[in-house]
Kinemage of the C-alpha trace (Angstrom):
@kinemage 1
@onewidth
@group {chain A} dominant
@subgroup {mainchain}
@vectorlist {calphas} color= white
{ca unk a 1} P 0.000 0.000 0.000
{ca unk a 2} L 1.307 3.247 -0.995
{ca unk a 3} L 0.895 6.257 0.936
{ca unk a 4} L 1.117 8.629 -1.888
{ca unk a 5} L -1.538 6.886 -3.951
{ca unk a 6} L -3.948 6.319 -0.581
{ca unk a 7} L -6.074 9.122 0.699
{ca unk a 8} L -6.250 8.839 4.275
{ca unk a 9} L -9.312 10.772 5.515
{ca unk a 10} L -8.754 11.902 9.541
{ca unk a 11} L -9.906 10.307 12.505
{ca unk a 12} L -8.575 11.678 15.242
{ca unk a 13} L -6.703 14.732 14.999
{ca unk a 14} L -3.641 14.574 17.952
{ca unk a 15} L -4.641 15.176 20.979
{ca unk a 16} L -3.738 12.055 21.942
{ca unk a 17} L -0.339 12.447 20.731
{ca unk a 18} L -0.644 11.041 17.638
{ca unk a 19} L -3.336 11.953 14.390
{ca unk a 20} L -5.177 8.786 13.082
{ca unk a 21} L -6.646 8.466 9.568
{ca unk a 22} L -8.702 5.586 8.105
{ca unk a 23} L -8.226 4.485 3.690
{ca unk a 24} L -12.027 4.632 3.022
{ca unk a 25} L -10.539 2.895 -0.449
{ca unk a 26} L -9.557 0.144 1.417
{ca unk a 27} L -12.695 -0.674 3.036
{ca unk a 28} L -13.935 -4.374 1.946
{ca unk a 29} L -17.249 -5.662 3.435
{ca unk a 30} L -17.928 -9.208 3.867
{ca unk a 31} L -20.760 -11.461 5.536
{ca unk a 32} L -19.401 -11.301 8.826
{ca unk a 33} L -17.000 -8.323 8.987
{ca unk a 34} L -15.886 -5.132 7.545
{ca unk a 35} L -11.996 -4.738 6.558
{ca unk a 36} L -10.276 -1.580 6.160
{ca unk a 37} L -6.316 0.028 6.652
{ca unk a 38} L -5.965 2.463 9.541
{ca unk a 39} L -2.420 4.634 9.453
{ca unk a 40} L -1.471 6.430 13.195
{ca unk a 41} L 1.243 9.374 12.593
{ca unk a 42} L 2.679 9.686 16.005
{ca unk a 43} L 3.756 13.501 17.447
{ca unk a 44} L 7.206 12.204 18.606
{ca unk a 45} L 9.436 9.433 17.871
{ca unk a 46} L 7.882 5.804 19.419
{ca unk a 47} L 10.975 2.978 19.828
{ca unk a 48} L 9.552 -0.590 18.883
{ca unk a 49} L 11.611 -3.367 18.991
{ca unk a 50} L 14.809 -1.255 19.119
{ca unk a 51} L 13.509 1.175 16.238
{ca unk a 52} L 12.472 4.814 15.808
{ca unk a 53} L 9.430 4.658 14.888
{ca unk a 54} L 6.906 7.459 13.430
{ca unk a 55} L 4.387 6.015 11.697
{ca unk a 56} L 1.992 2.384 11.696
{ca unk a 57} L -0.136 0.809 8.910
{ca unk a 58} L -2.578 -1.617 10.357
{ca unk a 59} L -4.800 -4.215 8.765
{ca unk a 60} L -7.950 -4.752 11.155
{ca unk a 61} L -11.625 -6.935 10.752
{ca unk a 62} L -14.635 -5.609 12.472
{ca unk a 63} L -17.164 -7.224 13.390
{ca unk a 64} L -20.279 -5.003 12.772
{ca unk a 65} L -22.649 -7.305 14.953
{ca unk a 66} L -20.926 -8.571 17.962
{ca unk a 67} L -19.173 -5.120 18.378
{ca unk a 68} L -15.700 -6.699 18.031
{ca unk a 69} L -12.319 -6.298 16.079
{ca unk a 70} L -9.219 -8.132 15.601
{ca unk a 71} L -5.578 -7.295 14.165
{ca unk a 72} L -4.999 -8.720 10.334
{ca unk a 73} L -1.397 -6.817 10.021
{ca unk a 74} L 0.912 -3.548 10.889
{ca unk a 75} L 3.804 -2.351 9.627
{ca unk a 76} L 5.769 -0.115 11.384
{ca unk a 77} L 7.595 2.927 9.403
{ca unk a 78} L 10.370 5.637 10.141
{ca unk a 79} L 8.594 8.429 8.754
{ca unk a 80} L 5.258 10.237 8.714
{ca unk a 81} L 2.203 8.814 6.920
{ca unk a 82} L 4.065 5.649 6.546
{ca unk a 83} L 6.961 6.927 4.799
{ca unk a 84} L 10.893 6.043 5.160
{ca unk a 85} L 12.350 2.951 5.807
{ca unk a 86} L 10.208 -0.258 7.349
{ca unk a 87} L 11.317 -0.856 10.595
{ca unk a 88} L 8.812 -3.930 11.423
{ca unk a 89} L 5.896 -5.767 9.320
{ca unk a 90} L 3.707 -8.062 11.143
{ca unk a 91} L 1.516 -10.102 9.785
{ca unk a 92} L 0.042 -12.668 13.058
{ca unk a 93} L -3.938 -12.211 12.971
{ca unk a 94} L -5.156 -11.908 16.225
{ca unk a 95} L -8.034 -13.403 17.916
{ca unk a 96} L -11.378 -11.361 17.931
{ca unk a 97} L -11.578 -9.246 20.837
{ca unk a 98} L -14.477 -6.745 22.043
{ca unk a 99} L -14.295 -3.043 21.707
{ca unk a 100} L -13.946 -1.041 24.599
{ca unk a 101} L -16.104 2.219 24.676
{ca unk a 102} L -14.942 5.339 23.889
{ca unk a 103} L -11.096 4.035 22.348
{ca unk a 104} L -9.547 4.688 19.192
{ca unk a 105} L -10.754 1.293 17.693
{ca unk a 106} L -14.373 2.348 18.602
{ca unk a 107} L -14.740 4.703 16.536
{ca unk a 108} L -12.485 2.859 13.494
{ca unk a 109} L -15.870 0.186 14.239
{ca unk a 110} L -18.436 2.756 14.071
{ca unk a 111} L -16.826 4.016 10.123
{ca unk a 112} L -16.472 0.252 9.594
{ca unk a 113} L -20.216 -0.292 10.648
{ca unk a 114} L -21.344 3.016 8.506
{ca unk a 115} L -21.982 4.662 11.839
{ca unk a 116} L -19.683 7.591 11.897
């Protein structure tokens, strides 16, 4: 996925120290879940595994009905909106878990589920 050909539309905007956006061209809808690409640009340098870190790609699956998501795949970056050199791609899916009220992945549900 290439950040310069991907429009990533805001989510949150950095309060929390870091802005989130959401690839509405990435969204894919299924019979039991909704799949879409999230990118977090953070406000100051995150280390992961032993790497600078500025940027994440993630993969998730939400589950419109049962209110729950579940990691598909991140990749970790060096730059802003996933730019510079990959620093860690992960690609373990994750169980399905339920969304806590009121967090970031709440409200990446609620565009999943066409409620935001």
């Amino acid at each position: 996925m290439n950040s310069l050909e991907t429009l990533w539309t805001p989510v949150f905007d950095g309060l929390e120290g870091f802005n989130q956006y959401v690839d509405m061209g990435s969204v894919h809808r299924y019979p039991n879940w909704v799949e879409m690409w999230d990118l977090i640009d953070y406000n100051s340098v995150q280390v992961f595994r032993g790497k600078n870190v500025l940027s994440v790609k993630s993969r998730w699956a939400y589950d419109v009905e049962k209110k729950q998501a579940r990691l598909i795949e991140s990749v970790y970056y060096g730059g802003l909106l996933g730019g510079g050199d990959v620093c860690f791609h992960g690609d373990e899916i994750y169980l399905w878990a339920p969304i806590e009220p009121g967090s970031v992945v709440e409200a990446m549900w609620e565009i999943a589920s066409g409620k935001r």
